[in-house]
HTML snippet that shows the backbone in 3Dmol.js (N, CA, C, O; Angstrom):
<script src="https://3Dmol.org/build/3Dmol-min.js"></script>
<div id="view" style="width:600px;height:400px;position:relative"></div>
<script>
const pdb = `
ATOM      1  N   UNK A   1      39.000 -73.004  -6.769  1.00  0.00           N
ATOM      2  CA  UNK A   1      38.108 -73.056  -5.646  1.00  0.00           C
ATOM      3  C   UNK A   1      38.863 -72.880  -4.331  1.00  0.00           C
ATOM      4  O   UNK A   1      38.433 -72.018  -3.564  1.00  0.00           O
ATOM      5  N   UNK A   2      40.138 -73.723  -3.907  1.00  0.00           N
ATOM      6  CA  UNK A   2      40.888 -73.431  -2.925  1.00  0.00           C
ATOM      7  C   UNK A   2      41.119 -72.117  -2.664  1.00  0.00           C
ATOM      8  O   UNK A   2      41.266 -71.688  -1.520  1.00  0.00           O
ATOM      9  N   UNK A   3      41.178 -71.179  -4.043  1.00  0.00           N
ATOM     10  CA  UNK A   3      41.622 -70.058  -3.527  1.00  0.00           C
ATOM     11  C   UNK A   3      40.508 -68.908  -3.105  1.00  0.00           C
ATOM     12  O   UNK A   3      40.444 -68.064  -2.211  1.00  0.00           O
ATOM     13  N   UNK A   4      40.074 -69.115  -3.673  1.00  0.00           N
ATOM     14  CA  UNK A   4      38.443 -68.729  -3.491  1.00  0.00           C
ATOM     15  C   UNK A   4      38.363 -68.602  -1.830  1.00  0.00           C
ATOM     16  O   UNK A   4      38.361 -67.545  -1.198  1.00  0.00           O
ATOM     17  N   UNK A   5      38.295 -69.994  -1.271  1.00  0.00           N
ATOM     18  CA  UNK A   5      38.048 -70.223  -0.203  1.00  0.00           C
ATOM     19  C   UNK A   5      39.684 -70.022   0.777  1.00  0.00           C
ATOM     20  O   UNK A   5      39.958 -70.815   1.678  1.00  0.00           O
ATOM     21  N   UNK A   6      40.144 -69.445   0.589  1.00  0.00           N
ATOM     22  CA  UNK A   6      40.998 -68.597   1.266  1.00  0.00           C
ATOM     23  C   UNK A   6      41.113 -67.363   1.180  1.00  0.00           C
ATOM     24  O   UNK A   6      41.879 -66.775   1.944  1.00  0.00           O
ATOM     25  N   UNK A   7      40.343 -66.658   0.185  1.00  0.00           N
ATOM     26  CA  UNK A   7      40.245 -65.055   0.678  1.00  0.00           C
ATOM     27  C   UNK A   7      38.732 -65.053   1.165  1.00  0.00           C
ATOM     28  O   UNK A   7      38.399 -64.228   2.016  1.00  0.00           O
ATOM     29  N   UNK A   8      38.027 -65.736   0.775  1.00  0.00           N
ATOM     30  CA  UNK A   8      36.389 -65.505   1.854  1.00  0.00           C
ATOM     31  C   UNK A   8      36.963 -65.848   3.407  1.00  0.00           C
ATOM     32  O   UNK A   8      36.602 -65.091   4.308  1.00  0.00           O
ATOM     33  N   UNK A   9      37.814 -66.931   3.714  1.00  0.00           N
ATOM     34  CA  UNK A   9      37.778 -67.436   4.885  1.00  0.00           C
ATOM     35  C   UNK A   9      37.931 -65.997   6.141  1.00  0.00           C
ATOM     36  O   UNK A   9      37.008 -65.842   6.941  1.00  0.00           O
ATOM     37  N   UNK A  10      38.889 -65.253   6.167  1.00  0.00           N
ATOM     38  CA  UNK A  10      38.549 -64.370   6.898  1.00  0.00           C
ATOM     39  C   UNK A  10      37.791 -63.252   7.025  1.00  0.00           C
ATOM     40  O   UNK A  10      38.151 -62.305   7.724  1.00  0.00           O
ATOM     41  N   UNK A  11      36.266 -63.285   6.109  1.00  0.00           N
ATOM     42  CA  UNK A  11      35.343 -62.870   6.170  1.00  0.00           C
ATOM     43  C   UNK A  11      34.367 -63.445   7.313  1.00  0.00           C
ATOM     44  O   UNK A  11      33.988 -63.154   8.448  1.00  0.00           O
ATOM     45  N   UNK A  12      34.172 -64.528   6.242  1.00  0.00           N
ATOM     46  CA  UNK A  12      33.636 -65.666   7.416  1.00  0.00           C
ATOM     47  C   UNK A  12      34.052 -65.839   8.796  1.00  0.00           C
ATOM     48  O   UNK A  12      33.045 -66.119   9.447  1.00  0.00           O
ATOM     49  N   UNK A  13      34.975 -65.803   9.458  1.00  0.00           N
ATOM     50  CA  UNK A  13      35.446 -65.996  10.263  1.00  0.00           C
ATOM     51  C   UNK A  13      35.217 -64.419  11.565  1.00  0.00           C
ATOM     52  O   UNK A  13      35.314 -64.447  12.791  1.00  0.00           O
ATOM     53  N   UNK A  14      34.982 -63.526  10.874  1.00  0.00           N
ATOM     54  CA  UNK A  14      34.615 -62.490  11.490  1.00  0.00           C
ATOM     55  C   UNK A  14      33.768 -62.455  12.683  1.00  0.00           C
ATOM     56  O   UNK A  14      32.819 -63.206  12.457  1.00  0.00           O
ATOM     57  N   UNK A  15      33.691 -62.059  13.573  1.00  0.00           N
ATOM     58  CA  UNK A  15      32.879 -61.769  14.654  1.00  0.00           C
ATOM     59  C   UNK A  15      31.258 -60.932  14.328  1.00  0.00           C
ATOM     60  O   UNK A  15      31.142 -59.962  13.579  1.00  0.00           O
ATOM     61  N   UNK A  16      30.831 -61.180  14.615  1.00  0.00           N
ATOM     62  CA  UNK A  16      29.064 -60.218  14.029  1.00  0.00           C
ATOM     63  C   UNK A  16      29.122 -59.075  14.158  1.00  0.00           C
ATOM     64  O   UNK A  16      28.571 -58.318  13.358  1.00  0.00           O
ATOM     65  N   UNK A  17      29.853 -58.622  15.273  1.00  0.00           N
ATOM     66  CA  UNK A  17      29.584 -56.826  15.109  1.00  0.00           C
ATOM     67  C   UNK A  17      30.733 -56.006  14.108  1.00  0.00           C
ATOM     68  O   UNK A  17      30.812 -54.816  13.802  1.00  0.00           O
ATOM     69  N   UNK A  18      31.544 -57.141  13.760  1.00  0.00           N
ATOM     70  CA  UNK A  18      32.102 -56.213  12.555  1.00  0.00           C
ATOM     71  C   UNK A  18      32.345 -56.921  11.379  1.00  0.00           C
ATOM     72  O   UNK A  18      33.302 -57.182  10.649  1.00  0.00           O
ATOM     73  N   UNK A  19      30.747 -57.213  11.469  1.00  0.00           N
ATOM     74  CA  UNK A  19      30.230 -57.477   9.881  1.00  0.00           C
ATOM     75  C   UNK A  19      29.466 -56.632   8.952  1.00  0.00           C
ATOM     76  O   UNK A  19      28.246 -56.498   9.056  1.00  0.00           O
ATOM     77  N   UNK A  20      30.074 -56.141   8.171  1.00  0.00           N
ATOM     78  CA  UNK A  20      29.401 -54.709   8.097  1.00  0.00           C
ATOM     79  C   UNK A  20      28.414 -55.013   6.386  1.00  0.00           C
ATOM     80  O   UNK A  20      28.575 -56.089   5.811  1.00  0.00           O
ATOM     81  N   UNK A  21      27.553 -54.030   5.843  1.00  0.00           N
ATOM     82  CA  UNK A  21      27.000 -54.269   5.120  1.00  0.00           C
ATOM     83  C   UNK A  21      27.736 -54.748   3.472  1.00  0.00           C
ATOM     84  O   UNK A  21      27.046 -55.329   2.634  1.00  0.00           O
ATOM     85  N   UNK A  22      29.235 -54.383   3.216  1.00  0.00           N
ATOM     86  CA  UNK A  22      30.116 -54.825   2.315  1.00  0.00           C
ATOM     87  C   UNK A  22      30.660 -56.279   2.370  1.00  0.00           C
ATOM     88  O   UNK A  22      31.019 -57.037   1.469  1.00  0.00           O
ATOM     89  N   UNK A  23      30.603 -56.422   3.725  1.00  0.00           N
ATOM     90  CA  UNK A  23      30.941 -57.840   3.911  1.00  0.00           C
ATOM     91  C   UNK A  23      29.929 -58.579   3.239  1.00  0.00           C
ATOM     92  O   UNK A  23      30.088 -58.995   2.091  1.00  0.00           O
ATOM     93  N   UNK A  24      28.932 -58.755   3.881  1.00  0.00           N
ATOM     94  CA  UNK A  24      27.474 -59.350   3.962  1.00  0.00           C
ATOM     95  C   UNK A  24      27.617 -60.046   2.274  1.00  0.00           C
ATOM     96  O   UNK A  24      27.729 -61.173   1.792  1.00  0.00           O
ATOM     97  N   UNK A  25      27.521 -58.394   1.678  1.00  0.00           N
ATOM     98  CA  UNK A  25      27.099 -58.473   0.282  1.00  0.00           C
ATOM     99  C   UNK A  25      27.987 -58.986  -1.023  1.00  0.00           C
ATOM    100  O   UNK A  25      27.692 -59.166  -2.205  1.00  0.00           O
ATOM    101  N   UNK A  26      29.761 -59.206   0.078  1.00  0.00           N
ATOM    102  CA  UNK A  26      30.511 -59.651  -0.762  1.00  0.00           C
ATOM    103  C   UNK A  26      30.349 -61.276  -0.719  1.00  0.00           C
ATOM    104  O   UNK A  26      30.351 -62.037  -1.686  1.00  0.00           O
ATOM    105  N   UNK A  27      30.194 -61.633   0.798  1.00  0.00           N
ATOM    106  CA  UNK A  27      29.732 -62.673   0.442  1.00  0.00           C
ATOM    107  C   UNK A  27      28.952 -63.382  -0.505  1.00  0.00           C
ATOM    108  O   UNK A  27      29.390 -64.175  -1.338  1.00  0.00           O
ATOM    109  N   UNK A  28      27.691 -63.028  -0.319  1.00  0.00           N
ATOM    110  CA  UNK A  28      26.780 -63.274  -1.090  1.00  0.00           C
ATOM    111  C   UNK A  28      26.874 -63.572  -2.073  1.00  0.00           C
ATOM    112  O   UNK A  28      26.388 -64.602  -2.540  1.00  0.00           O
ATOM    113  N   UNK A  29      27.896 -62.292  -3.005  1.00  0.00           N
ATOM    114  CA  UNK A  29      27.983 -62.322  -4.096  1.00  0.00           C
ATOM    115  C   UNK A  29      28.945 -63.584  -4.867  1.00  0.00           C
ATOM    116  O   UNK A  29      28.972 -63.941  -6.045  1.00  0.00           O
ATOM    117  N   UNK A  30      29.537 -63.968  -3.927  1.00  0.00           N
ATOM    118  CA  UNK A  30      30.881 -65.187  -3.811  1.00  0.00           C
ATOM    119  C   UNK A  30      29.929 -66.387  -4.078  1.00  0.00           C
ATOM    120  O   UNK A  30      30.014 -67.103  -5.075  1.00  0.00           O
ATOM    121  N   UNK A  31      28.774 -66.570  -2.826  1.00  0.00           N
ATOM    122  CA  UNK A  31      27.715 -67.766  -2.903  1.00  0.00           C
ATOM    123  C   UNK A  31      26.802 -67.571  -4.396  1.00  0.00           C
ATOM    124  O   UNK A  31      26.369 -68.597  -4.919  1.00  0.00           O
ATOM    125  N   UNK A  32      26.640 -66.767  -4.787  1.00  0.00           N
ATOM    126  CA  UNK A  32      26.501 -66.561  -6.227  1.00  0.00           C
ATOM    127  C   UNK A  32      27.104 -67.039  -7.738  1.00  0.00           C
ATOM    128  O   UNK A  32      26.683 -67.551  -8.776  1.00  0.00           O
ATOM    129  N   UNK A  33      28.216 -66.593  -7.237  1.00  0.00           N
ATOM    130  CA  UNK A  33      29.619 -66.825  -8.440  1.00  0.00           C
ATOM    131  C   UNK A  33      29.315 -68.069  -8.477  1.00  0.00           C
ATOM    132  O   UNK A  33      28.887 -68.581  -9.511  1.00  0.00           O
ATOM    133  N   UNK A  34      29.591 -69.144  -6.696  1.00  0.00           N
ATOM    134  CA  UNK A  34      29.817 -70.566  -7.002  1.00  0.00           C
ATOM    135  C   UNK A  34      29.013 -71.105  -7.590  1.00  0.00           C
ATOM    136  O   UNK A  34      29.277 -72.018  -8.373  1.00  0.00           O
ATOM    137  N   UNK A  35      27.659 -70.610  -7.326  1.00  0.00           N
ATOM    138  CA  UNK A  35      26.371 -71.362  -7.719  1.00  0.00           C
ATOM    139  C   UNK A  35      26.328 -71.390  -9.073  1.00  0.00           C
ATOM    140  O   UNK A  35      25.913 -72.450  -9.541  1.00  0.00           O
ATOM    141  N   UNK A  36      26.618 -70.583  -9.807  1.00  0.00           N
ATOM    142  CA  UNK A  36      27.214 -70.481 -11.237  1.00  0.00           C
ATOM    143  C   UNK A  36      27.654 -71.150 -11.720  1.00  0.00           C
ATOM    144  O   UNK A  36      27.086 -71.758 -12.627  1.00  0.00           O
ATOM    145  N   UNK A  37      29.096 -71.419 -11.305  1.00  0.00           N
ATOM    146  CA  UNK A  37      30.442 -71.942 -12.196  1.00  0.00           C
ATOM    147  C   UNK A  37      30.433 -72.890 -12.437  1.00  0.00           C
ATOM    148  O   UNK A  37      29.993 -73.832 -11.777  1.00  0.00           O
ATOM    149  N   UNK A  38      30.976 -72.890 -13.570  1.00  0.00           N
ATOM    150  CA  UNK A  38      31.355 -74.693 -13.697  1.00  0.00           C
ATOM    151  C   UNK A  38      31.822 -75.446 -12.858  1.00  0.00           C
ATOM    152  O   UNK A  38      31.694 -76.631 -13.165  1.00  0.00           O
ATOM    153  N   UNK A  39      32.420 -75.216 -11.721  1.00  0.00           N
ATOM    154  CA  UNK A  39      32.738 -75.701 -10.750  1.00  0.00           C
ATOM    155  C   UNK A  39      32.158 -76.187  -9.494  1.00  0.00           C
ATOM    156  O   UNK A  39      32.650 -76.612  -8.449  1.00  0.00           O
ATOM    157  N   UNK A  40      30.840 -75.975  -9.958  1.00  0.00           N
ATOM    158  CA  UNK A  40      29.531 -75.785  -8.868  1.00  0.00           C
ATOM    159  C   UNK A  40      29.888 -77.008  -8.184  1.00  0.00           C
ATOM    160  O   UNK A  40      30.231 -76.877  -7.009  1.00  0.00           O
ATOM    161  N   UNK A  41      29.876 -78.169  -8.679  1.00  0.00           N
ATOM    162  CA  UNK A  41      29.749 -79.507  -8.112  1.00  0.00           C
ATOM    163  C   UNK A  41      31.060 -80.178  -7.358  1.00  0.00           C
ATOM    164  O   UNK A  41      31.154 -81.146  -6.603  1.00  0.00           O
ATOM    165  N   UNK A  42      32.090 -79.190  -7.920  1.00  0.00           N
ATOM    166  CA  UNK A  42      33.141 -79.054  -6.722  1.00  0.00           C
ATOM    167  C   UNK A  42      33.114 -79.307  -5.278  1.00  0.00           C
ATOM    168  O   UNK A  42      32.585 -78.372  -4.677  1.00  0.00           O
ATOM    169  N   UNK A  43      33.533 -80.321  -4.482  1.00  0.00           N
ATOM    170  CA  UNK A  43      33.451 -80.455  -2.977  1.00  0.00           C
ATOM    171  C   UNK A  43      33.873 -78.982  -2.454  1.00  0.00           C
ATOM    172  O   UNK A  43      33.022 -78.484  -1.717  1.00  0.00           O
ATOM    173  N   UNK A  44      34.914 -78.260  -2.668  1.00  0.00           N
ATOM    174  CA  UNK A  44      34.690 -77.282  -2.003  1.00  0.00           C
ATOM    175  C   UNK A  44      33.952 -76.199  -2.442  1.00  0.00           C
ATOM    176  O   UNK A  44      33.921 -75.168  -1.769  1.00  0.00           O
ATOM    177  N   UNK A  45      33.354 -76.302  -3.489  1.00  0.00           N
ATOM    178  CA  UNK A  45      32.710 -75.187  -3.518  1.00  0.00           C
ATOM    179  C   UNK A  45      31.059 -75.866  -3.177  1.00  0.00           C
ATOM    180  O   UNK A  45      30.307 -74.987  -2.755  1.00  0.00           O
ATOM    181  N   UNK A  46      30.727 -76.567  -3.236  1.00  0.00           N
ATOM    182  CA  UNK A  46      29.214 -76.712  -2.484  1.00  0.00           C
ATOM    183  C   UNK A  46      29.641 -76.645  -0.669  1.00  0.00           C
ATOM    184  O   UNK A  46      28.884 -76.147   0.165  1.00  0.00           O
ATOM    185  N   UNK A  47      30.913 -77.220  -0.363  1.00  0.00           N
ATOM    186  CA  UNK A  47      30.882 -76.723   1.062  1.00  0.00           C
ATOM    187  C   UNK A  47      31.232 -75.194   1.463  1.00  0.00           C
ATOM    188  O   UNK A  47      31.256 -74.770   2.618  1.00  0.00           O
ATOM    189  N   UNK A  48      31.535 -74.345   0.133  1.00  0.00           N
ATOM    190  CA  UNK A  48      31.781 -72.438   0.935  1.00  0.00           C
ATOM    191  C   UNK A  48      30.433 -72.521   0.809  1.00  0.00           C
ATOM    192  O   UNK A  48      29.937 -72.496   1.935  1.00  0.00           O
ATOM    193  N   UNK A  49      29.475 -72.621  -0.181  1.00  0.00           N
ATOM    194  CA  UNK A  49      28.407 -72.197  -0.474  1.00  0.00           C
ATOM    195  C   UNK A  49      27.429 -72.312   0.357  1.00  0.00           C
ATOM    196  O   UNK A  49      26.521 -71.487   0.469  1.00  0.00           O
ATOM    197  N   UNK A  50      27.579 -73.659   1.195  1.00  0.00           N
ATOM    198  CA  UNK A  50      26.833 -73.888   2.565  1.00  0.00           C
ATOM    199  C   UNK A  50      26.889 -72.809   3.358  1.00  0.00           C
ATOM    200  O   UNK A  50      26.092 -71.899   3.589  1.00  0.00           O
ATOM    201  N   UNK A  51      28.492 -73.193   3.920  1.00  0.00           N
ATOM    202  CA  UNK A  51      28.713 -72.575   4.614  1.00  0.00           C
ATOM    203  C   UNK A  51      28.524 -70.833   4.435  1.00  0.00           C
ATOM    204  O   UNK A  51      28.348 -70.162   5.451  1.00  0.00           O
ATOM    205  N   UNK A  52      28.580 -70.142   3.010  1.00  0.00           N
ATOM    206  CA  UNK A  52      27.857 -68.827   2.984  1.00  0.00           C
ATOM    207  C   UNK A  52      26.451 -68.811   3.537  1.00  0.00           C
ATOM    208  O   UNK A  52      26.266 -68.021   4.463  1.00  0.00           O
ATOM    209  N   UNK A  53      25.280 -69.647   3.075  1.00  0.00           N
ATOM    210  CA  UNK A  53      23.938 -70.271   3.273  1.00  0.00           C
ATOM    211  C   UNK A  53      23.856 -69.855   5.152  1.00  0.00           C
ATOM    212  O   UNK A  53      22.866 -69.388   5.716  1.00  0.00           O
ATOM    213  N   UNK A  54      24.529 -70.026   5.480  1.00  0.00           N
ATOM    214  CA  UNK A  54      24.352 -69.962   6.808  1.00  0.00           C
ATOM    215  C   UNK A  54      25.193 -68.803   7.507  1.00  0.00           C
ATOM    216  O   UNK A  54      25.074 -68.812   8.732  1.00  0.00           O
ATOM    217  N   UNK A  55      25.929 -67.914   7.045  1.00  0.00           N
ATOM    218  CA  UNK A  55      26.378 -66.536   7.242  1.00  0.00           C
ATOM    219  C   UNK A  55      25.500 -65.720   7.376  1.00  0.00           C
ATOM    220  O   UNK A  55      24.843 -65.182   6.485  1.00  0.00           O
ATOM    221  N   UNK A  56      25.395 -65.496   9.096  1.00  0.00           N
ATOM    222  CA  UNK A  56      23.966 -64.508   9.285  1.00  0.00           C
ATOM    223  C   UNK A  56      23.913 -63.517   8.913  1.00  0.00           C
ATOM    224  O   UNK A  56      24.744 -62.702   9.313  1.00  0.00           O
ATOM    225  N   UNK A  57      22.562 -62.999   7.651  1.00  0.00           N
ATOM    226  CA  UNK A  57      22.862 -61.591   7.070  1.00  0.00           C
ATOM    227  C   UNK A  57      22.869 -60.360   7.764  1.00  0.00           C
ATOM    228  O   UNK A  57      22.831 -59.295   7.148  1.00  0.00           O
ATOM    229  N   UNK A  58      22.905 -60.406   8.729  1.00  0.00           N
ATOM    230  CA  UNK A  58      22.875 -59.139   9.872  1.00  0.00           C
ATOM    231  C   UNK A  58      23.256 -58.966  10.677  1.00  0.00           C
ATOM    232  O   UNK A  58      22.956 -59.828  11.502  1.00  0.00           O
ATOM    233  N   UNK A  59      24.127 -57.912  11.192  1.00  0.00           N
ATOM    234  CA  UNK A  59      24.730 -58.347  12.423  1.00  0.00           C
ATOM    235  C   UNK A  59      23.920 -57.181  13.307  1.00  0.00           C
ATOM    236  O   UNK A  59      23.454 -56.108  12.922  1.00  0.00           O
ATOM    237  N   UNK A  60      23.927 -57.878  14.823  1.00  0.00           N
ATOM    238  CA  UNK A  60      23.098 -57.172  15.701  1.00  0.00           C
ATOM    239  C   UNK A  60      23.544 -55.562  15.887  1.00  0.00           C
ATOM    240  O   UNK A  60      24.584 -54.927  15.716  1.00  0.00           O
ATOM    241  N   UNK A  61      21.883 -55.191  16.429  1.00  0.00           N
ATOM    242  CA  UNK A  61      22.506 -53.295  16.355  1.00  0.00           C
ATOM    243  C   UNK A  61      22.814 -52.984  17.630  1.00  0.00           C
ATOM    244  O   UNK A  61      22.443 -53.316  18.756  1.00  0.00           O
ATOM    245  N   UNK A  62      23.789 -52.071  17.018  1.00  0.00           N
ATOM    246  CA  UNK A  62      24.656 -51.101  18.186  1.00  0.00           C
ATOM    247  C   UNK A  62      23.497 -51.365  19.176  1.00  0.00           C
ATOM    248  O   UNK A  62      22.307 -51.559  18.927  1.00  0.00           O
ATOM    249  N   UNK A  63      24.346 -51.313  20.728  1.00  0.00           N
ATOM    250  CA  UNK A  63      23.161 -50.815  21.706  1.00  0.00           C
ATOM    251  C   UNK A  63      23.056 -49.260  21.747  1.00  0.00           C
ATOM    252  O   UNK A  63      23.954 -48.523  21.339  1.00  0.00           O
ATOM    253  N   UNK A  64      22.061 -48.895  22.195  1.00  0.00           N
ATOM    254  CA  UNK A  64      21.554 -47.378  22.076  1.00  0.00           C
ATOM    255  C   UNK A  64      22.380 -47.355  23.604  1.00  0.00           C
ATOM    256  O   UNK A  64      22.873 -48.348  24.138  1.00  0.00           O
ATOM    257  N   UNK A  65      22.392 -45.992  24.137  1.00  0.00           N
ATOM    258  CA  UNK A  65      22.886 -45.474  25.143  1.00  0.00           C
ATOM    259  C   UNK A  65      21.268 -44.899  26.151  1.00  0.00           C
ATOM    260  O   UNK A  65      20.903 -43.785  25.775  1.00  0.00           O
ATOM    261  N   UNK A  66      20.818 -45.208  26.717  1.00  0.00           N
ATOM    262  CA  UNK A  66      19.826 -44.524  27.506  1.00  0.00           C
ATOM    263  C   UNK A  66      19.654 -43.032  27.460  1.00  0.00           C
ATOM    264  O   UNK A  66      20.553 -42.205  27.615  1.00  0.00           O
ATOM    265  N   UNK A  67      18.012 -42.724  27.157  1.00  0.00           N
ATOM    266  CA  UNK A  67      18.098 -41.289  26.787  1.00  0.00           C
ATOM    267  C   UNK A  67      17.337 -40.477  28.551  1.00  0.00           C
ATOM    268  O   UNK A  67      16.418 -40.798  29.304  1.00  0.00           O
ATOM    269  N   UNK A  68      18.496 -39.204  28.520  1.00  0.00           N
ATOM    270  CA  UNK A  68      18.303 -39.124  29.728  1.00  0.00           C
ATOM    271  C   UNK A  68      17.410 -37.673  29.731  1.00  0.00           C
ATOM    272  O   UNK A  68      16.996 -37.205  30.792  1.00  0.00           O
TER     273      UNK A  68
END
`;
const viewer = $3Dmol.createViewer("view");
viewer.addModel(pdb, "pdb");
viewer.setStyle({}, {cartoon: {color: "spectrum"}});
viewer.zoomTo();
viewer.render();
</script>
């Protein structure tokens, strides 16, 4: 689980506009795995899993440029 939660961490940690749709979905797929494993009941893994739970799935869109 520790390790787990050291290669998500600088996902997570990312800024929103360069969160791109691979990210998103790798996450996800991580909050998945945990929810799974035998390890589910693991302190750290119910706290990545939160903390995925709350990884906003979208990051805001580009601004457009004014059409002239």
């Amino acid at each position: 689980m520790d390790g787990a939660a050291q290669v998500i961490r600088p996902m997570l940690d990312l800024e929103p506009m360069y969160r791109n749709n691979g990210i998103i979905v790798s996450a996800q797929r991580v909050r998945q795995a945990l929810a799974t494993s035998r390890a589910r009941t693991a302190v750290v893994a119910r706290d990545l899993r939160e903390e995925i739970s709350v990884y906003p799935p979208r990051r805001s869109s580009f601004p457009t440029s004014p059409r002239r």
